[in-house]
DOMIGU-383240 format. One line per 4 residues: their letters; for each residue x, y, z of N, C-alpha, C. Coordinates in nm, 3 decimals. Layout:
# residues N
a> X:Y:Z:X:Y:Z:X:Y:Z | ...
# end
This chain:
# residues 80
xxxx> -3.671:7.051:6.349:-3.644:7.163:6.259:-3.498:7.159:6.218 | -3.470:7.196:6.078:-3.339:7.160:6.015:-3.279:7.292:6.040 | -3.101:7.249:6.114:-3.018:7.370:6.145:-2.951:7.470:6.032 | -2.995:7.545:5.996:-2.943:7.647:5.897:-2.852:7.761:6.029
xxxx> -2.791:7.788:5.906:-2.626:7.913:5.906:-2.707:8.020:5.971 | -2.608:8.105:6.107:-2.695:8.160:6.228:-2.653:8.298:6.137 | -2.583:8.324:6.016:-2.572:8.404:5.937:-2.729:8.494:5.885 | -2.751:8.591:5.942:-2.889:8.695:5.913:-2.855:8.774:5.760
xxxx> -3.012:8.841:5.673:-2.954:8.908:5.603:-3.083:8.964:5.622 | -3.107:9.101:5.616:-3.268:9.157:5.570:-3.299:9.096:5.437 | -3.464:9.106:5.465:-3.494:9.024:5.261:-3.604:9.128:5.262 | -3.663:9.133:5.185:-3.795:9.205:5.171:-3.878:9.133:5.135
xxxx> -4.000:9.105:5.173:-4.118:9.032:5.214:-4.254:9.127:5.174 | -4.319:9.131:5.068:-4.461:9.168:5.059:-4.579:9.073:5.123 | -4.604:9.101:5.218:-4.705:9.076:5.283:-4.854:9.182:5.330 | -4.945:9.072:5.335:-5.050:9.172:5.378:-5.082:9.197:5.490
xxxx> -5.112:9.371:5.433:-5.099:9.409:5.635:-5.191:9.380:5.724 | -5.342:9.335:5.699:-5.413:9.287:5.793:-5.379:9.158:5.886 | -5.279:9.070:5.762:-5.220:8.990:5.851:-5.126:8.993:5.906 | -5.023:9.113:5.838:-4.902:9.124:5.989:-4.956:9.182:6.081
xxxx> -5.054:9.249:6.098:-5.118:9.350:6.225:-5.238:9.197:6.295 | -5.248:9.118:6.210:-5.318:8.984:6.313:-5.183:8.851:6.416 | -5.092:8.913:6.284:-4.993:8.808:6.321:-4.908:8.845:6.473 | -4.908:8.976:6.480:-4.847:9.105:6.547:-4.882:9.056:6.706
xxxx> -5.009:9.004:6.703:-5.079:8.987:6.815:-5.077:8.857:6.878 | -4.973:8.789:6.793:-4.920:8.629:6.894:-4.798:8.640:6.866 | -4.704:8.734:6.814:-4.589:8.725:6.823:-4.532:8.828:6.897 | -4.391:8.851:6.942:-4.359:9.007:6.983:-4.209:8.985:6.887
xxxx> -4.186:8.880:6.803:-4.072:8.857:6.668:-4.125:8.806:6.546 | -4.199:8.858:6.486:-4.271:8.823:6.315:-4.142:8.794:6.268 | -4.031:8.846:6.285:-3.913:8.783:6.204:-3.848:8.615:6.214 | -3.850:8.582:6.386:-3.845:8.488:6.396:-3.932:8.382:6.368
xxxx> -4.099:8.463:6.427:-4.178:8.342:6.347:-4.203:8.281:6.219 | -4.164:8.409:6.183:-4.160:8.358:5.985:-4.015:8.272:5.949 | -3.919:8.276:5.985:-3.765:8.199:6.001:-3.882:8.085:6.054 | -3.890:8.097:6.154:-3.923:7.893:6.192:-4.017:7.831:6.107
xxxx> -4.120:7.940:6.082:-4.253:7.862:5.938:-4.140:7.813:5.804 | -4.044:7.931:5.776:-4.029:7.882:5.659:-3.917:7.746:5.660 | -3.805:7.777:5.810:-3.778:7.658:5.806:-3.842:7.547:5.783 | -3.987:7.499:5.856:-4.017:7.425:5.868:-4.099:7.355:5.733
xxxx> -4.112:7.478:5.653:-4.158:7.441:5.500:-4.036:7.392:5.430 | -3.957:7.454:5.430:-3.818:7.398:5.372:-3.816:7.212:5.385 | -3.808:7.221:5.495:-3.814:7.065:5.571:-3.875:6.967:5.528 | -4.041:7.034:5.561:-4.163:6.946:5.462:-4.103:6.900:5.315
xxxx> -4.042:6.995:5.247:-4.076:7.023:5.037:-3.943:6.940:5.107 | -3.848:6.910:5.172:-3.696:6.810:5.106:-3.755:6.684:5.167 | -3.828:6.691:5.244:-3.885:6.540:5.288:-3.982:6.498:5.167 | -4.062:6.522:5.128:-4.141:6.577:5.046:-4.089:6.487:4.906
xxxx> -3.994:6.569:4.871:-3.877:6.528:4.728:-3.797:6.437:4.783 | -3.728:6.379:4.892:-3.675:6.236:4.895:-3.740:6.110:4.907 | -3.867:6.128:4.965:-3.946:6.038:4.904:-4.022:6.020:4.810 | -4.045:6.116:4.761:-4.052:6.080:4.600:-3.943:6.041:4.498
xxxx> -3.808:6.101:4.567:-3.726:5.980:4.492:-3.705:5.794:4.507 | -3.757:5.865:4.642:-3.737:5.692:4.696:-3.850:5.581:4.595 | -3.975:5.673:4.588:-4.085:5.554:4.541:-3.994:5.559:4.380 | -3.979:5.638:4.348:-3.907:5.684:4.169:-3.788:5.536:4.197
xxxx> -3.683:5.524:4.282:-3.594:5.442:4.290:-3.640:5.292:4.261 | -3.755:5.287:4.399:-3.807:5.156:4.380:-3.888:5.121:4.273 | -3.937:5.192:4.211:-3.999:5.138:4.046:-3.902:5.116:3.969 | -3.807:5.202:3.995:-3.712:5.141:3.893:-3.619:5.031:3.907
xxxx> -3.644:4.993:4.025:-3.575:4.919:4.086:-3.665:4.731:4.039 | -3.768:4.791:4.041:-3.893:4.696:4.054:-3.890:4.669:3.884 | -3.886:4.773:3.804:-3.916:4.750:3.667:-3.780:4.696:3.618 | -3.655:4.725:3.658:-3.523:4.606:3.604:-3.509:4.507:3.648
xxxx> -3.622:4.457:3.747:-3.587:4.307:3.787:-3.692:4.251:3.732 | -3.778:4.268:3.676:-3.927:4.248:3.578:-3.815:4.248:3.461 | -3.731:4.301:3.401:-3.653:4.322:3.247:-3.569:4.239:3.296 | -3.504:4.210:3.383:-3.367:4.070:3.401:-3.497:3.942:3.403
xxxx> -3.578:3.943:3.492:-3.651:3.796:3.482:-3.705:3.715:3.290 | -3.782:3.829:3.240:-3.880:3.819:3.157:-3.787:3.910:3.022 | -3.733:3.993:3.023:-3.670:4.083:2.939:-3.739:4.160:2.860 | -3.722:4.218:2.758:-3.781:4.346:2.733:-3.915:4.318:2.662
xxxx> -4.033:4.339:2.656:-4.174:4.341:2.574:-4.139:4.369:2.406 | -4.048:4.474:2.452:-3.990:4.546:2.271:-3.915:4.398:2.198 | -3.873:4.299:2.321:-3.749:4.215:2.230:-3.811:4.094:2.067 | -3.979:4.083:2.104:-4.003:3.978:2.022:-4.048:4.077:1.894
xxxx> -4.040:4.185:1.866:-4.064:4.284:1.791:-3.980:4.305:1.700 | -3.880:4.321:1.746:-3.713:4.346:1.680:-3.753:4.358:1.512 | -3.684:4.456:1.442:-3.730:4.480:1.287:-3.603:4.419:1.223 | -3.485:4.409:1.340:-3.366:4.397:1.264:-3.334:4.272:1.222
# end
């Protein structure tokens, strides 16, 4: 789990009450458990988005060494 600032603020949260009154009943801190879920979503969505830059990198990485070998498809086209 990624370390975030021990800095607190109240937020306001609409939630439904059947499930804070279910949630109520494995926690005795809904505040903390919701801090560690959302940490841990946070976590997922940046893991999430750096590897999707990564595959984004390697195509592009993959498609300029395909354009240095062979060069561009557009080049035998040329109008000029």
């Amino acid at each position: 789990m990624p370390t975030f600032a021990t800095r607190k603020r109240a937020v306001n949260l609409t939630l439904s009450e059947g499930l804070v009154a279910q949630a109520k009943t494995y926690t005795s801190n809904l505040s903390a458990t919701m801090e560690t879920l959302l940490a841990d979503y946070v976590a997922e969505q940046q893991s999430t988005q750096a590897s999707r830059q990564q595959r984004a990198d390697a195509c592009s990485a993959d498609w300029n060494a395909v354009h240095a070998a062979v060069g561009s498809f557009a080049d035998e086209h040329s109008t000029l």
